[in-house]
C-alpha positions in Angstrom: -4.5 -20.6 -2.5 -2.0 -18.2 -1.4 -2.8 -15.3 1.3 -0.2 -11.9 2.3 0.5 -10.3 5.2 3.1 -7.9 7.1 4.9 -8.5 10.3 7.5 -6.0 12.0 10.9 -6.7 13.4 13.1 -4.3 15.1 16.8 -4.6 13.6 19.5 -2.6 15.7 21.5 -0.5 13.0 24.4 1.9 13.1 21.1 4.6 13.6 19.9 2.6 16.5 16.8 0.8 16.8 15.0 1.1 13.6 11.6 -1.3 12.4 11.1 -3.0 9.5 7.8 -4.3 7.5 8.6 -7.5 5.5 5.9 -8.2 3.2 5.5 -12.0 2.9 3.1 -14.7 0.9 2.2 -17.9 2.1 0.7 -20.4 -0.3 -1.5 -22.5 2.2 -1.4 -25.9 0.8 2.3 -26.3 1.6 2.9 -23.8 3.9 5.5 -22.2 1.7 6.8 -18.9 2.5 7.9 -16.1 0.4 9.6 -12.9 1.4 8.4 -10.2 -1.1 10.2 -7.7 0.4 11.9 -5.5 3.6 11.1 -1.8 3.8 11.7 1.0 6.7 8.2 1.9 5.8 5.4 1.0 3.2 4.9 3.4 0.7 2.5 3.2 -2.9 5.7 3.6 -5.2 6.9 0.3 -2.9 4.2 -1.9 -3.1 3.8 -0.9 -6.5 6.9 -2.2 -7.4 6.4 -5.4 -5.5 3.2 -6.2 -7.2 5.8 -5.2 -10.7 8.0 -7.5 -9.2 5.5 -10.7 -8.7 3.8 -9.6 -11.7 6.9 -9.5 -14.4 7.3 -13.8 -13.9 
């Protein structure tokens, strides 16, 4: 069984402070962890290509 959430984390940058969303998977038996990806902000074209992204194995 695998299960998704987002966290935030505030990265300083040449802009100053900026937040991030990673998108991560866990798959529960093992406590794996998988980044799926790092944006500035979630958008549909984004976590469309991330579903394209764990889809296309």
């Amino acid at each position: 069984m695998v299960a998704t959430d987002f966290f935030t984390v505030e990265v300083w940058t040449r802009r100053g402070l900026q937040r991030f969303l990673v998108l991560f998977f866990i798959e529960l038996s093992t406590r794996k962890v998988e980044i799926a990806g790092i944006a500035p902000e979630a958008s549909g074209w984004w976590m469309s290509q991330i579903a394209r992204n764990l889809s296309d194995a």
